[in-house]
KEZAKOL-667498 format. One record per atom (N, C-alpha, C): residue in three letters; atom name; x, y, z. Coordinates in Angstrom, 2 decimals. Layout:
N
+-----+------+---------+---------+---------+
! res ! atom !      px !      py !      pz !
+-----+------+---------+---------+---------+
! Ala !   CA !       X !       Y !       Z !
...
+-----+------+---------+---------+---------+
***
This chain:
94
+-----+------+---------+---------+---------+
! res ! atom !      px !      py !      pz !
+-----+------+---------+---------+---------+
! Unk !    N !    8.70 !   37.14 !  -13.85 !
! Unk !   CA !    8.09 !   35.85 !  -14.07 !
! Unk !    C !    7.29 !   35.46 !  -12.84 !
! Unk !    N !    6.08 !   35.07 !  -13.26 !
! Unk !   CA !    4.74 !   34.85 !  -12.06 !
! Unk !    C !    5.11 !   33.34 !  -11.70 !
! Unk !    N !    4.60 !   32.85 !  -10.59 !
! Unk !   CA !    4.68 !   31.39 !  -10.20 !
! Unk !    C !    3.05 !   31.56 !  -10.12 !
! Unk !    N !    3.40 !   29.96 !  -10.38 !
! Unk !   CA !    1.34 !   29.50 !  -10.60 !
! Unk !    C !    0.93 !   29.27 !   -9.05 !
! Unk !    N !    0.29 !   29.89 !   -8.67 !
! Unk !   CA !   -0.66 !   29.61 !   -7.57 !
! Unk !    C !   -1.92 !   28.10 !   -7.65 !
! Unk !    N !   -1.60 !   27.46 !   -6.82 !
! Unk !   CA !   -2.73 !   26.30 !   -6.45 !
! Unk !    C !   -3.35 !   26.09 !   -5.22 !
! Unk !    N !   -4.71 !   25.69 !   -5.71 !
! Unk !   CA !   -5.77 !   25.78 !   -4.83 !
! Unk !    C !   -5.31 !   24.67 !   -3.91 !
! Unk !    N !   -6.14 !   25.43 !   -2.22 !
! Unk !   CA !   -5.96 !   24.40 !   -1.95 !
! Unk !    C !   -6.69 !   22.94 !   -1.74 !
! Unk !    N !   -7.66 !   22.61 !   -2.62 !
! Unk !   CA !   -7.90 !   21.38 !   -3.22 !
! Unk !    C !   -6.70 !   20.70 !   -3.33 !
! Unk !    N !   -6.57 !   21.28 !   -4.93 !
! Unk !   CA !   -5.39 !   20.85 !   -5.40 !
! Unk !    C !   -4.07 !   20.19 !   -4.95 !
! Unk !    N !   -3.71 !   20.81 !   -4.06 !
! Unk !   CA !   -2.56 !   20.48 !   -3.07 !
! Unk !    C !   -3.05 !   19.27 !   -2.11 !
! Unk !    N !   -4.31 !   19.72 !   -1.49 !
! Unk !   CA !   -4.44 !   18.42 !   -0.94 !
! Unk !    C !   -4.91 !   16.73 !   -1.36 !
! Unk !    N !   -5.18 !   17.04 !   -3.04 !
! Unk !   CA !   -5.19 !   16.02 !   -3.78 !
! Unk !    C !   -4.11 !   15.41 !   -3.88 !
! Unk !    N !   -2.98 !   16.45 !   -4.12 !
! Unk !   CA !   -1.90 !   16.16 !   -4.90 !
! Unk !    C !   -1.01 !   15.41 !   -3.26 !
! Unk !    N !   -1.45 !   15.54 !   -2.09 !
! Unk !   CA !   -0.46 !   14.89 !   -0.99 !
! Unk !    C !   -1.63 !   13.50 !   -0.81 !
! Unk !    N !   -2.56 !   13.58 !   -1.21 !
! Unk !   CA !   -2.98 !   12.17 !   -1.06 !
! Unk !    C !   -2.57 !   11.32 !   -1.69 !
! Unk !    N !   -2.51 !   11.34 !   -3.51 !
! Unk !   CA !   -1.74 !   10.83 !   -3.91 !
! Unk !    C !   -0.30 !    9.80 !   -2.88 !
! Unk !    N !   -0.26 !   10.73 !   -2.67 !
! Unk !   CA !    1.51 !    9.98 !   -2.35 !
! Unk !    C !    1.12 !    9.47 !   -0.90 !
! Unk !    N !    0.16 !    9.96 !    0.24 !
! Unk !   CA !   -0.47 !    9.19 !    1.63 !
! Unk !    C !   -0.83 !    8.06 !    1.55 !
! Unk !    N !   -1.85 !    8.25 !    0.76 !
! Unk !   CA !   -3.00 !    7.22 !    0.61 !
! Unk !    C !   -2.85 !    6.38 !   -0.42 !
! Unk !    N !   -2.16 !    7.02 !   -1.32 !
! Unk !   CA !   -2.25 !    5.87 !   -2.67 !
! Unk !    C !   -1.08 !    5.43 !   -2.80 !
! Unk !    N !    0.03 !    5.78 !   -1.87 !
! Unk !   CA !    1.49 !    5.34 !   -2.23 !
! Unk !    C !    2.14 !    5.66 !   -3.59 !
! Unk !    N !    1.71 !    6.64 !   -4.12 !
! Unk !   CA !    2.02 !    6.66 !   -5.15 !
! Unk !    C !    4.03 !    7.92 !   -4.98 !
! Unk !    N !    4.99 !    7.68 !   -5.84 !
! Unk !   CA !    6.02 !    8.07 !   -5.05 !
! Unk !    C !    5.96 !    9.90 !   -5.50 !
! Unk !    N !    7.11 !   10.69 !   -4.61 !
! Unk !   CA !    6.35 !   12.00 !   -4.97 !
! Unk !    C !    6.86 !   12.40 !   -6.19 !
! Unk !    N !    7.66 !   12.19 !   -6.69 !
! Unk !   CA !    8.61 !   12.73 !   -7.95 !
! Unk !    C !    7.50 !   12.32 !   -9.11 !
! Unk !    N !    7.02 !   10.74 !   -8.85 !
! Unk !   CA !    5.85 !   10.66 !  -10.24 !
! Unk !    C !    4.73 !   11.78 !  -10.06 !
! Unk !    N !    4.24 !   12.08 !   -8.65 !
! Unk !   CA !    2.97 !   12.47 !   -8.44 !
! Unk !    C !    3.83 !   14.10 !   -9.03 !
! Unk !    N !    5.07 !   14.52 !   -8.81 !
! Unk !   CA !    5.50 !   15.74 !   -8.91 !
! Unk !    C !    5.18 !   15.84 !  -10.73 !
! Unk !    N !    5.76 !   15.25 !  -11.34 !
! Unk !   CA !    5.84 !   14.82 !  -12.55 !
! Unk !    C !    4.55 !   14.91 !  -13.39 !
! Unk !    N !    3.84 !   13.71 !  -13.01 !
! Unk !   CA !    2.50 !   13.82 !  -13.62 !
! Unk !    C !    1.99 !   15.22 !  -13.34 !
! Unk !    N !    1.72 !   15.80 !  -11.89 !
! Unk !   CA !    0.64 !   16.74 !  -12.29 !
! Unk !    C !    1.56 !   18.27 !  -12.60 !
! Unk !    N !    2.87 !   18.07 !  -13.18 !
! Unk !   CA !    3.18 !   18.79 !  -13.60 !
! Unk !    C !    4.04 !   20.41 !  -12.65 !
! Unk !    N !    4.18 !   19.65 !  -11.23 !
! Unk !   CA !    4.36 !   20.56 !  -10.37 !
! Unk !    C !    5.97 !   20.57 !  -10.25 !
! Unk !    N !    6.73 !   20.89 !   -9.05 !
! Unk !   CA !    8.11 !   20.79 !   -8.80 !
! Unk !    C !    7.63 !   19.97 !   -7.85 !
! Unk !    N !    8.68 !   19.12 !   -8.00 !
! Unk !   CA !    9.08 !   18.22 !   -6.26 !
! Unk !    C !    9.02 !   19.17 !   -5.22 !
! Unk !    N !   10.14 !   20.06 !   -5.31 !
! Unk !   CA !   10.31 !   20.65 !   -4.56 !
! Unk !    C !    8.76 !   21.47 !   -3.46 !
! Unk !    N !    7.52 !   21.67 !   -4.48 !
! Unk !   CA !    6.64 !   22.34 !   -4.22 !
! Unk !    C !    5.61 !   21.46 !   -3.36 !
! Unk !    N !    5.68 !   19.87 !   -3.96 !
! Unk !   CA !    5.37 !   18.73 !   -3.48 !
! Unk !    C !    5.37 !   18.50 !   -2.14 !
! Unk !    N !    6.89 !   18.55 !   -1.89 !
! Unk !   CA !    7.63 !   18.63 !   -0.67 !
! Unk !    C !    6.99 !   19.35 !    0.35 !
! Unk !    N !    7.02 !   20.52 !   -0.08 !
! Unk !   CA !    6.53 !   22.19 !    0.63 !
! Unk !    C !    5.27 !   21.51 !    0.76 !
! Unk !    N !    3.94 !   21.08 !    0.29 !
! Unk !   CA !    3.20 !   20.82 !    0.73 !
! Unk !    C !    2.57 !   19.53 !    1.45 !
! Unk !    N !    3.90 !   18.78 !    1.43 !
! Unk !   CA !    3.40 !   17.72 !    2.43 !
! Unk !    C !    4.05 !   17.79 !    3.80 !
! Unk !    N !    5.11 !   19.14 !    3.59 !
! Unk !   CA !    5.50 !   19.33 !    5.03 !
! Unk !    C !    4.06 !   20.25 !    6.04 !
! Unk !    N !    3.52 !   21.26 !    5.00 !
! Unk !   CA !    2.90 !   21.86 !    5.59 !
! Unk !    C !    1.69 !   21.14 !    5.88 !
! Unk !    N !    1.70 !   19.68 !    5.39 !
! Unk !   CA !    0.40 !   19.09 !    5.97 !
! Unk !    C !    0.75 !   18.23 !    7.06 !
! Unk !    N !    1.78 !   18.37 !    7.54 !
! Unk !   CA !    2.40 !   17.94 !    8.99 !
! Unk !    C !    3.09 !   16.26 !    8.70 !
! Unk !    N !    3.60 !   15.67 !    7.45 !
! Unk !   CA !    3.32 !   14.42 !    6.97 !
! Unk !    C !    5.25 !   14.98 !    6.68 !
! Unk !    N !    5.71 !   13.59 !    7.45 !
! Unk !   CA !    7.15 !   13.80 !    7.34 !
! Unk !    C !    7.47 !   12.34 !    6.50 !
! Unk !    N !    8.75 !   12.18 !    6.09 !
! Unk !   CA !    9.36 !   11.09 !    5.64 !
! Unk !    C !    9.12 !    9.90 !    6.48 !
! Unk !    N !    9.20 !    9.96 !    7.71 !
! Unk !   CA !    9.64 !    9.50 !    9.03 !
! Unk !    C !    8.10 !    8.89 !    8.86 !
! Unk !    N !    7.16 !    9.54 !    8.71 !
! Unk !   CA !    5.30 !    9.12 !    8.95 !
! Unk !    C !    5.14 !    8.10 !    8.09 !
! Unk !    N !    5.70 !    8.65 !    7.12 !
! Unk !   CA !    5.35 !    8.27 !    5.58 !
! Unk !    C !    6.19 !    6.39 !    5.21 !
! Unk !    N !    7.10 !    6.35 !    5.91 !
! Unk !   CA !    7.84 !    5.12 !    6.07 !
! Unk !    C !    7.03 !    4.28 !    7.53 !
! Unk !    N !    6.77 !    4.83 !    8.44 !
! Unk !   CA !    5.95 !    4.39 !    9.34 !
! Unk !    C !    4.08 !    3.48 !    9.18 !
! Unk !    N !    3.65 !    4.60 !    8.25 !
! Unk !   CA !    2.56 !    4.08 !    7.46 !
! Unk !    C !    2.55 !    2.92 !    6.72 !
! Unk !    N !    3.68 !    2.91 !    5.66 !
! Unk !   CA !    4.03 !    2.05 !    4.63 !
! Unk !    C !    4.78 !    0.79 !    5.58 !
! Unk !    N !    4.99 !    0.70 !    6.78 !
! Unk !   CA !    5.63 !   -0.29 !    7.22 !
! Unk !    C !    4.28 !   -0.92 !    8.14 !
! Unk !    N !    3.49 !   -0.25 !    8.49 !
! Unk !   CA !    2.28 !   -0.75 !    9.44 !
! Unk !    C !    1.23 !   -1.65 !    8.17 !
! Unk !    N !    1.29 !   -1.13 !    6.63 !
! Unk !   CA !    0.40 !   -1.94 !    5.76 !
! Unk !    C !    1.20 !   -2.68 !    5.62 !
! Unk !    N !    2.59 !   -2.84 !    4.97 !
! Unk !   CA !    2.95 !   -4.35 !    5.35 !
! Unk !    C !    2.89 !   -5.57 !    5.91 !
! Unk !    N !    2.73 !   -4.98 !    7.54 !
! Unk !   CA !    2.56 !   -5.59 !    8.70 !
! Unk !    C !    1.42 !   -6.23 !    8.43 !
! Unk !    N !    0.29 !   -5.62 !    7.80 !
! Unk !   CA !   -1.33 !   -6.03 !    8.12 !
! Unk !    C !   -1.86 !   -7.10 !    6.95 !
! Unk !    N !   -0.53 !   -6.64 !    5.77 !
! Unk !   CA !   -0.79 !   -7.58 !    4.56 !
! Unk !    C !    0.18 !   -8.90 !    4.77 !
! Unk !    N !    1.23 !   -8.60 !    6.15 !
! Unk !   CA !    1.78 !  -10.03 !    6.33 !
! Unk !    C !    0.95 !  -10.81 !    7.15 !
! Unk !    N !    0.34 !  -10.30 !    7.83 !
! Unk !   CA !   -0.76 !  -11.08 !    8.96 !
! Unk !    C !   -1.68 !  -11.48 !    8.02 !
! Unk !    N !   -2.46 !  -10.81 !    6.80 !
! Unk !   CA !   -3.52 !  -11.30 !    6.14 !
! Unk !    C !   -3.00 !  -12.78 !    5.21 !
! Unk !    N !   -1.86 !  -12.32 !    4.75 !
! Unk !   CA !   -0.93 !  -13.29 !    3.82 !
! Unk !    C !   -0.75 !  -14.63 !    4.89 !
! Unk !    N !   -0.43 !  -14.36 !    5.85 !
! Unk !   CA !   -0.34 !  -15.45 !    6.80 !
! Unk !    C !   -1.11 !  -16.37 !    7.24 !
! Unk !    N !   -2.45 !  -15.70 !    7.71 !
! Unk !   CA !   -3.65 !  -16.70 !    8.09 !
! Unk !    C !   -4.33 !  -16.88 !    6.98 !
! Unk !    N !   -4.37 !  -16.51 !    5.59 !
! Unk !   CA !   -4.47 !  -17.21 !    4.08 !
! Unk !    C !   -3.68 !  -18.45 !    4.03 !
! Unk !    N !   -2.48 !  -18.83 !    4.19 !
! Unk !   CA !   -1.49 !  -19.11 !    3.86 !
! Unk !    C !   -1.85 !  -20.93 !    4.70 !
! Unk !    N !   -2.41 !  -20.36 !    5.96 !
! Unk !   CA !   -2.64 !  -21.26 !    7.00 !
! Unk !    C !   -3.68 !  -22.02 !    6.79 !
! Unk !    N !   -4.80 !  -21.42 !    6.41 !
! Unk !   CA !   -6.02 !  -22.08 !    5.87 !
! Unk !    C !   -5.58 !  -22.53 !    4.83 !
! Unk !    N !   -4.51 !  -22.26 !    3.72 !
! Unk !   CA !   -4.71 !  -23.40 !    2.67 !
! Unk !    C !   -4.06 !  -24.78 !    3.11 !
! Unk !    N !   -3.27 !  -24.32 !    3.71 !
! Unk !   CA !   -2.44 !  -25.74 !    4.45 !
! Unk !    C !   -3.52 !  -26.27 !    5.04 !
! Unk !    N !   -4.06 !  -26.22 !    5.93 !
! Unk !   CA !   -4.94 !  -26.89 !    6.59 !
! Unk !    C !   -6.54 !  -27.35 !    5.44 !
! Unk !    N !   -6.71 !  -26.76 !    4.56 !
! Unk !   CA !   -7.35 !  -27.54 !    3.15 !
! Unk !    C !   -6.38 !  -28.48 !    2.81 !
! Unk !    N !   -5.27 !  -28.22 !    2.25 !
! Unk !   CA !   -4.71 !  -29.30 !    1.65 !
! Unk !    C !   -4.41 !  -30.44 !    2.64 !
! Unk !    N !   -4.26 !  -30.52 !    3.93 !
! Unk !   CA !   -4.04 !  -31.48 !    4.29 !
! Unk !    C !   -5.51 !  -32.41 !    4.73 !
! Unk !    N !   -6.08 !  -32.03 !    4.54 !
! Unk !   CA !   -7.84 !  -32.33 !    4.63 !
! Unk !    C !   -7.89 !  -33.03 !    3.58 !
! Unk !    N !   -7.46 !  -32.66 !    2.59 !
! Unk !   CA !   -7.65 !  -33.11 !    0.80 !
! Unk !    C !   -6.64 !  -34.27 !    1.10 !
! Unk !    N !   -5.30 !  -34.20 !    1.35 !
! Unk !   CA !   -4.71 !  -35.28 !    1.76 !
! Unk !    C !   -5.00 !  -36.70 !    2.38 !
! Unk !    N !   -5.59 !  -36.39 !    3.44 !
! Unk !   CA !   -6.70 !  -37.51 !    4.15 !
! Unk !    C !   -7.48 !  -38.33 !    3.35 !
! Unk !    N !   -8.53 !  -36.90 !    2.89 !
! Unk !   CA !   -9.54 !  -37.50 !    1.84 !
! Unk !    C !   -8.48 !  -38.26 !    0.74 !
! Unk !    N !   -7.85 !  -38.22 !    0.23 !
! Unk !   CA !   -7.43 !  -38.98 !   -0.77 !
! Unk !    C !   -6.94 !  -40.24 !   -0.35 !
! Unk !    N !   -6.55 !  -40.00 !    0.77 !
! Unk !   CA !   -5.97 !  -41.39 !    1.19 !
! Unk !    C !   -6.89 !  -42.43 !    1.81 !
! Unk !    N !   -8.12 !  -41.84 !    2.28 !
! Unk !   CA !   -9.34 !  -42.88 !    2.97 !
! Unk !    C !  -10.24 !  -43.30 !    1.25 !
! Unk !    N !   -9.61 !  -42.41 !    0.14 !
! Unk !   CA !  -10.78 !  -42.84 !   -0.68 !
! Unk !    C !  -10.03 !  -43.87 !   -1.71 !
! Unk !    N !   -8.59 !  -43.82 !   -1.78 !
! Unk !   CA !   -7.73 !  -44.75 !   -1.88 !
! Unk !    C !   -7.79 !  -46.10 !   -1.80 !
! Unk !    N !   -7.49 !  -45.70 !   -0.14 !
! Unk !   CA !   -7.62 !  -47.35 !    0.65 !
! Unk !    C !   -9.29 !  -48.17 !    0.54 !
! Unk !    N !  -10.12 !  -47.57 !    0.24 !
! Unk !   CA !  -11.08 !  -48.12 !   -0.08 !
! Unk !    C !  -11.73 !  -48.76 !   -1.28 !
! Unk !    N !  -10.93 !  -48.37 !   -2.10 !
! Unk !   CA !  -11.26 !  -48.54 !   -3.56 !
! Unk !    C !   -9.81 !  -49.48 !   -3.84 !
! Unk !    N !   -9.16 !  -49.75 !   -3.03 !
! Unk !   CA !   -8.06 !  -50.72 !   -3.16 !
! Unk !    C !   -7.82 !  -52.04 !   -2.39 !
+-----+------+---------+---------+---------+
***
């Protein structure tokens, strides 16, 4: 019994998937029909450890809590603007 040989395109599609797109490896194993195990084998040989791979995924967090944050800040600082305004347009009309 032959094992299927893949290009290496292929392989390096198939570890972006799970780098770049976060996508997890067992689906990416799954969908394109490969073994985990083979998955594995090729994201070791692309030098990309568990250890990276949790490191990465913890640095976009980081960058989507800072973005989430100074969003978060500017609306406060609208709404309390809107606050004002309501209250100077209030007292005037009262």
């Amino acid at each position: 019994m032959s094992s299927k040989r893949y290009t290496d395109e292929f392989k390096t599609e198939a570890v972006k998937q799970i780098t770049e797109r976060g996508y997890p490896a067992s689906e990416v194993a799954r969908r394109l029909g490969v073994s985990s195990h083979s998955l594995y084998a090729w994201l070791r040989d692309a030098g990309i450890n568990r250890e990276s791979r949790k490191a990465d995924k913890q640095t976009d967090l980081e960058i989507e809590n800072a973005r989430l944050r100074a969003e978060l800040r500017r609306a406060e600082e609208e709404r309390d603007i809107l606050k004002k305004a309501a209250a100077y347009f209030a007292k005037l009309s009262g």
